[in-house]
FITIPA-914510 format. One record per residue (C-alpha): residue in one letter; residue number from 1; x, y, z. Coordinates in steps of 0.25 Angstrom, whole numbers, padded with zeros to 4 digits. Example, Ala and Ser with C-alpha at 12.3 -4.5 7.8 and 13.67 -1.06 7.14 Angstrom:
2
<node lomi="a" loza="1" xx="0049" yy="-0018" zz="0031"/>
<node lomi="s" loza="2" xx="0055" yy="-0004" zz="0029"/>
// end
This chain:
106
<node lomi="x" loza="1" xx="0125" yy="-0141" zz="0307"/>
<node lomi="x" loza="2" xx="0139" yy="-0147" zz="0304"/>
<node lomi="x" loza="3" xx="0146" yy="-0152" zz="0315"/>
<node lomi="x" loza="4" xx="0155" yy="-0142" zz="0321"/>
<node lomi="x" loza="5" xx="0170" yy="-0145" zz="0323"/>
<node lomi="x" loza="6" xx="0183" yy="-0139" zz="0331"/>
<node lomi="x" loza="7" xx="0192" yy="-0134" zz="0320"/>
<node lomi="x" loza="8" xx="0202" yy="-0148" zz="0316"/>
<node lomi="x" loza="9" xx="0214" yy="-0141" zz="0315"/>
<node lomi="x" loza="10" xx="0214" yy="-0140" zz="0330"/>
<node lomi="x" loza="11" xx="0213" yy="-0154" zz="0332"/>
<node lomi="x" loza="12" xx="0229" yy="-0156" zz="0331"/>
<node lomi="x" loza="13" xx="0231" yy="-0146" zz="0343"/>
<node lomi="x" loza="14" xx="0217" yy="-0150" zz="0352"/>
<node lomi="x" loza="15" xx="0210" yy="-0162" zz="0348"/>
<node lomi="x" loza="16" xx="0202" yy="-0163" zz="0359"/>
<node lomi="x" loza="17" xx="0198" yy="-0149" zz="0359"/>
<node lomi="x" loza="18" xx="0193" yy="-0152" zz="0343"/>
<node lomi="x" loza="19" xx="0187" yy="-0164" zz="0348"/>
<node lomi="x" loza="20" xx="0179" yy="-0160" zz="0361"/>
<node lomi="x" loza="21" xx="0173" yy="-0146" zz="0351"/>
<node lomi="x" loza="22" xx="0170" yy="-0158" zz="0341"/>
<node lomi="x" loza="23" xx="0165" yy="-0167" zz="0350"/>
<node lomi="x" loza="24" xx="0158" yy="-0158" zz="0363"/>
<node lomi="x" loza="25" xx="0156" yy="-0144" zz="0356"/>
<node lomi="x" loza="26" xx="0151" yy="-0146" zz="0343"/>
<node lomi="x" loza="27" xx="0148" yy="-0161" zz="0343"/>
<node lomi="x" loza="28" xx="0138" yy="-0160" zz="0356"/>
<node lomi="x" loza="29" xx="0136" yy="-0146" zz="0361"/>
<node lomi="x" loza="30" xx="0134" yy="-0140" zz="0347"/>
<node lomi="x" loza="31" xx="0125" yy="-0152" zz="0345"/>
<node lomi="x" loza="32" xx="0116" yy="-0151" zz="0356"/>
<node lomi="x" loza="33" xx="0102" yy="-0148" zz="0352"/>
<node lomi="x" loza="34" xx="0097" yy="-0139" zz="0364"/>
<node lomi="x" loza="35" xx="0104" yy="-0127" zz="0356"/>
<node lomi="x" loza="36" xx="0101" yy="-0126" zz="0342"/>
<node lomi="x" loza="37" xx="0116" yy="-0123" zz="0333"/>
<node lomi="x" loza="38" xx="0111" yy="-0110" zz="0330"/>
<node lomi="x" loza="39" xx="0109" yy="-0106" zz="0345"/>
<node lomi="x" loza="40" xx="0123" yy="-0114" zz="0346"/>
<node lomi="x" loza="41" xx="0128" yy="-0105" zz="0337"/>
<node lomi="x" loza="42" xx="0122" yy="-0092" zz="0342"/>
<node lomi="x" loza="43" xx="0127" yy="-0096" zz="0356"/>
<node lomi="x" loza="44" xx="0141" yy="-0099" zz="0352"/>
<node lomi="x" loza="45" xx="0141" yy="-0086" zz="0342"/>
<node lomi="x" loza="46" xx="0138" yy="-0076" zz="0355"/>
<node lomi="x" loza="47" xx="0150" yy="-0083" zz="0364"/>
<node lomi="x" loza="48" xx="0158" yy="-0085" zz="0355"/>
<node lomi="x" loza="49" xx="0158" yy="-0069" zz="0351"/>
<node lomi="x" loza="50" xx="0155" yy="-0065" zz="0366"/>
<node lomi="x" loza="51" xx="0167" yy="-0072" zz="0370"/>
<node lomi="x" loza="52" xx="0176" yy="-0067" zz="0358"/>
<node lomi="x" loza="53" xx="0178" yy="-0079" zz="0352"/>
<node lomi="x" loza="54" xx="0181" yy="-0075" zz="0338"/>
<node lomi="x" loza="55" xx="0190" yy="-0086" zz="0332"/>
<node lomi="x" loza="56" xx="0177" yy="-0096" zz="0336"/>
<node lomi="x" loza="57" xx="0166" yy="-0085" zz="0333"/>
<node lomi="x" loza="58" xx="0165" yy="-0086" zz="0318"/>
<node lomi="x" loza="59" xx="0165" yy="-0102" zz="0317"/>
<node lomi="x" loza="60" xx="0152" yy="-0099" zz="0325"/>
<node lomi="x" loza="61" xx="0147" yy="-0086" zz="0317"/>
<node lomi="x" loza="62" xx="0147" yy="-0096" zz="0304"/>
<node lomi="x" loza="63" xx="0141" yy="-0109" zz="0313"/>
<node lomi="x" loza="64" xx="0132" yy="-0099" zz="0318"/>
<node lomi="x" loza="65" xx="0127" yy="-0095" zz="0304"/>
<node lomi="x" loza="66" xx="0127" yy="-0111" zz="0299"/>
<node lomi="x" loza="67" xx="0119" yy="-0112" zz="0312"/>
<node lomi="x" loza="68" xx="0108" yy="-0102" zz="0309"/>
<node lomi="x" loza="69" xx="0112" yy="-0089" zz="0314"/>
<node lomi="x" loza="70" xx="0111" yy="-0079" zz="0306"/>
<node lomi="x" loza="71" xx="0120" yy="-0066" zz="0304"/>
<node lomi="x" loza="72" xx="0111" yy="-0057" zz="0309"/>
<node lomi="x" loza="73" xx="0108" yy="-0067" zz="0322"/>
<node lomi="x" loza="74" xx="0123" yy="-0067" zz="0325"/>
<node lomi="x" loza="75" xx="0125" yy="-0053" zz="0323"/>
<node lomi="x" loza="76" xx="0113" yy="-0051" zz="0331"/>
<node lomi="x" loza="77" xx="0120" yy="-0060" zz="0342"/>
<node lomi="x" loza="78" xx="0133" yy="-0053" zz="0340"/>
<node lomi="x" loza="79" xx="0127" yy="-0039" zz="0343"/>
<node lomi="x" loza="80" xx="0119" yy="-0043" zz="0355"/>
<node lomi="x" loza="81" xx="0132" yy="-0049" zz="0362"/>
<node lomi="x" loza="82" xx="0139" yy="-0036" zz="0358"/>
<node lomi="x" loza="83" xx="0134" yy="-0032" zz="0370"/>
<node lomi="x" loza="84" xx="0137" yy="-0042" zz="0380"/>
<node lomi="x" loza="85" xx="0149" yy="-0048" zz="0375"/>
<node lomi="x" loza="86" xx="0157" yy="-0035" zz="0370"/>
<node lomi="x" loza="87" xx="0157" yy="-0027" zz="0358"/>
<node lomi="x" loza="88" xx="0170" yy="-0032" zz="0352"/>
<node lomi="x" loza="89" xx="0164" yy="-0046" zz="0354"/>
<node lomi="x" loza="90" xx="0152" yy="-0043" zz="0345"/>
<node lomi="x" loza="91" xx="0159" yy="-0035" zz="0334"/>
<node lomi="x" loza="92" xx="0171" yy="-0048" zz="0332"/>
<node lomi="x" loza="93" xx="0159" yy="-0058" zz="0330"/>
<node lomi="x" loza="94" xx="0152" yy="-0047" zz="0321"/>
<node lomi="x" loza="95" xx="0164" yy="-0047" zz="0313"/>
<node lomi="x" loza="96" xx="0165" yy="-0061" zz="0314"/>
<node lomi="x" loza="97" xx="0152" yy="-0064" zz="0309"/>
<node lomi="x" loza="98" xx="0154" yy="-0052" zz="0297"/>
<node lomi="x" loza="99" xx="0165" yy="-0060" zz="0292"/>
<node lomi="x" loza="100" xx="0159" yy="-0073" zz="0292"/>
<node lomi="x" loza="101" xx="0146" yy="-0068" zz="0284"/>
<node lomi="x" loza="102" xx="0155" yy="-0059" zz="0275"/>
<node lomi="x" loza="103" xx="0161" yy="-0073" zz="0273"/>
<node lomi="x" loza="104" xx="0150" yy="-0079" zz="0271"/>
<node lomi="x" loza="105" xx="0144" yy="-0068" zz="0259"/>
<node lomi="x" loza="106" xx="0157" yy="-0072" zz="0252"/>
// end
């Protein structure tokens, strides 16, 4: 897997937020090996849609295909947290994870 990093154009504003998701989030906790990136991915798929996160939730949908997941898996995911996160939590990531394949079949 290609090492992840904080988006560059905010270094300017928040150098040591880019740093510490360089350095701590993606350069350790992505890294450790209890938690396969896959599982990583799942895991931060279902928060980040469960939480609302939508302008970080399709970064992760693509990482999480990179990383193994399938569509059917995410949308499988998406469904089952439909119901314990909220409906219009699910349908976003749905839509989210529609645009991204649709791009993808481009």
């Amino acid at each position: 897997m290609a090492k992840q990093s904080a988006p560059k154009e905010l270094a300017p504003i928040a150098p040591k937020l880019v740093q510490i998701t360089d350095d701590v989030l993606f350069g350790d906790v992505w890294e450790r090996s209890e938690l396969s990136p896959r599982d990583r991915s799942l895991v931060t798929v279902s928060v980040l849609a469960a939480l609302y996160r939508s302008e970080q939730l399709p970064y992760h949908l693509g990482k999480a295909l990179e990383n193994g997941l399938t569509v059917e898996e995410l949308s499988e995911a998406i469904t089952h947290l439909a119901f314990y996160a909220g409906w219009p939590n699910a349908m976003t990531a749905i839509n989210q994870l529609k645009k991204i394949t649709d791009g993808n079949a481009a």
